[in-house]
Structures are given as C-alpha cells and as structure tokens.
C-alpha angles and dihedrals in degrees: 000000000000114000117206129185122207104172093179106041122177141203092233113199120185125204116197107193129168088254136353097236117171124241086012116116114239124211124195109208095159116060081209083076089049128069123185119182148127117273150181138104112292096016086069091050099046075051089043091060086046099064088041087058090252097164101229142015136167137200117212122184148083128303130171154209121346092314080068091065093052094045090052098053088051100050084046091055081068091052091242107148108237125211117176153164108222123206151197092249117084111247112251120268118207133189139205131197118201124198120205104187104052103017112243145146133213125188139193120186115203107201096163084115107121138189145199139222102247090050092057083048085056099036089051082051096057104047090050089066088032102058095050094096096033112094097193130030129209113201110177142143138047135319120246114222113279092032103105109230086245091077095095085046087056094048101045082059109040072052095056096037080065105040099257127137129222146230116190136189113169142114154193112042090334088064091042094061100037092057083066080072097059094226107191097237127036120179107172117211123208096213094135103013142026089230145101127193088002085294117124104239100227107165138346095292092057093046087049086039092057085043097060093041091055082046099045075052095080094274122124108202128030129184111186120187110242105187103288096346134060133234118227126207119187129207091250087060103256120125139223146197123219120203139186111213114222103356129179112196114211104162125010090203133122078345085125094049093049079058103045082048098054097037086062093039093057092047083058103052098036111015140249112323105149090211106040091045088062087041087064090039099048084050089048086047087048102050092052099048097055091048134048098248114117093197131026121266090215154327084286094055102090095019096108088051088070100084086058097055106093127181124202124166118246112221103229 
C-alpha cells in the first residue's frame, strides 16, 4: 500500500470559455467546458496510481462540513481508500477559468478551511494505524489554519519510527522544518512563492545551490522544478536536467502529481533507478499538461512522451 497525505484538500472546479473577458458573462452549455473534481496536492497523485493499476492507495487528511460529503464520495468513485478527519469547517472550494482564444488561466485559491487541535490529535492517531501497511508516504500540499508548520516534521517521523519512506512536496516554513526529518525524497513546489529555503530563486545556480543545501539536510534524492524542466539530484551528489522537446502547455494542473504518480509507479514495476523513474514521470507531467485531463486515463497515457524527456548531467 502507498499512504498520501493531503492536510488541505479542495473541490476544484474548472471553467474552459472562449475567452476569459472581464465583465462579460460567461454560459457553459458542453460538459466538456466544466470540470468538477477533488483536488490538492497528495489526494491527485494516490488518484493518479490509481489510474496507473497501482493495488492500494490511501488518502489520509482533513475534510469539512457538507462539501466533505460530497469530496469524499468523489475521491471513493477512483477506489482510492479515505480516511479523514472531518471537521466543522467547510473544506476549501477553488476555481479555475480557461481561455481559449487567447490562451489564458485564471485562478482563485480558497484557504478559508480551518482546523482545530483536537482534530490534528486525532489526525496524528489515525495516521499512526493507517500507515502500518503502506511502505512509502506522500505528504504534499498546503496547511490549513490551525494546523503548526511542524506537522510534516511529526509525520516523517512517526513514518521513520516505524520504517516508512517518504516522499515529500511541500514549501515555504512547512518544507524548512520538515527537512530536519530527513524524508528520503523532497520535491518543493512554488505554488505561493518563487523561493526555497527562504532564498529567491534567480537563476539555475540558485535553484543547484538550494538542491545541495536540502541535501546537505539529511535527504537523498531531490527533484526541483526548473521552469518547464526539472533539476535531479542523486544520492552520489551529480545533477541533471530533465527536458521536454517541443512542448505545448494547456493546463499546469495535477501535472506534478502525474509525476509523482508515475515516478512511484515506475519504482514499483521496474525498480528503483533514480533517472528512469523521473523519465516516466516527466512523460506523465507533460501529458497532462498538454491536455485538459487533470488526472491520467491510464498507464498508456504518457507512454509515447517518452521519447521527448531527455536527461543530460550538468557539471557543477
């Protein structure tokens, strides 16, 4: 079983127009335009291997209000196992608007979802006897208020207390403190801010020099997005660059979980080779983002991107 952990989950809901005119109504006749489905960080990639015939996954996190009900029987429809706090607070809603002509993407980030201390007690309860099966935990995505930055830190070693690895995506003070736990993967997002480590990323040697430092942190493996192409640090200390030929980029969403997804996927068919694993999961990033699938259909999806995911070593 794979274990993830999304703390701050969403009802996403995307909207494709012709163009995305302001102060100009807007009416959806074609489902095709509207996407509904459940989102956040962790939660898309436990759907995600799913859809690639991983056996079992499991969703662990906090959801809220009626809206919950209706998150959870969504994420169920995927056969993904849920396990959740729920709580008082209404689980966050986000939308997103999609031009067509021209392209274009509009976002709004709902982050009213709050939680209590007694639901991160129980919450901390309840991963530890959910976890026991699971031989790998993702942990990725935001922290709703009430919820302290140390969570990730607690879980990575409740995790490792009890022989689990981790795979973490994260970033701002939640990532800082979690590095303290030495999680076996790290993969930082950008989602809020264009730093790491409270450092500006201004050009590639920032982005190599905040790869060595989480490294030099206790973590083995470390894949940093780098525009449209992604930054690979091994375990013996070289770097690489991976980088999509002749991409066109439709929709930036749940392409990192389709990563993630694939990434672990990859690990599970074929075994653990650091480069070819990020080769499958470039190819799963890259298919999502030139389509408007959220999510893959399947393990045949990305297969003919392959051939556009490249890998050269950066002397550094």
């Amino acid at each position: 079983m794979i274990t993830t952990v999304t703390l701050n989950p969403s009802i996403d809901r995307e909207y494709f127009v012709d163009s995305n005119e302001i102060m100009k109504n807007q009416f959806i006749y074609s489902d095709e335009d509207l996407k509904v489905y459940p989102g956040g960080k962790g939660l898309l990639t436990a759907i995600n291997l799913k859809k690639l015939a991983y056996p079992n996954v499991q969703n662990i996190g906090f959801v809220g209000g009626k809206q919950g009900l209706f998150f959870e029987k969504m994420v169920q429809e995927y056969k993904v196992i849920t396990n959740y706090i729920y709580t008082d607070s209404e689980i966050r809603n986000n939308v997103k608007i999609i031009g067509k002509n021209p392209f274009s993407y509009t976002q709004y980030n709902d982050y009213t979802h709050k939680v209590e201390k007694n639901d991160v007690a129980d919450l901390i309860k309840r991963y530890k006897r959910g976890i026991v099966e699971s031989k790998i935990v993702v942990i990725a995505g935001s922290i709703p208020e009430g919820v302290g930055f140390d969570i990730y830190k607690i879980l990575i070693d409740i995790a490792h207390n009890m022989d689990k690895k981790v795979y973490l995506q994260a970033s701002g003070e939640a990532l800082k403190l979690a590095l303290s736990a030495e999680p076996e993967f790290v993969t930082p997002y950008f989602k809020h801010h264009k730093s790491i480590l409270d450092k500006e990323m201004k050009s590639k040697k920032y982005y190599i020099k905040a790869g060595r430092e989480i490294q030099d942190r206790g973590v083995e493996y470390v894949m940093i997005p780098f525009h449209c192409d992604r930054l690979l640090f091994d375990a013996d200390g070289r770097v690489y660059k991976l980088t999509p030929d002749d991409y066109c980029i439709i929709n930036w969403l749940g392409a990192s979980d389709a990563y993630n997804a694939a990434f672990l996927d990859y690990v599970y068919q074929n075994g653990f080779d650091f480069l070819e694993a990020n080769r499958h999961g470039g190819a799963a990033a890259l298919w999502i983002a030139e389509n408007r699938e959220v999510v893959l259909n399947n393990g045949d999806d990305f297969k003919h991107c392959l051939r556009r995911l490249h890998i050269e070593e950066l002397e550094v």
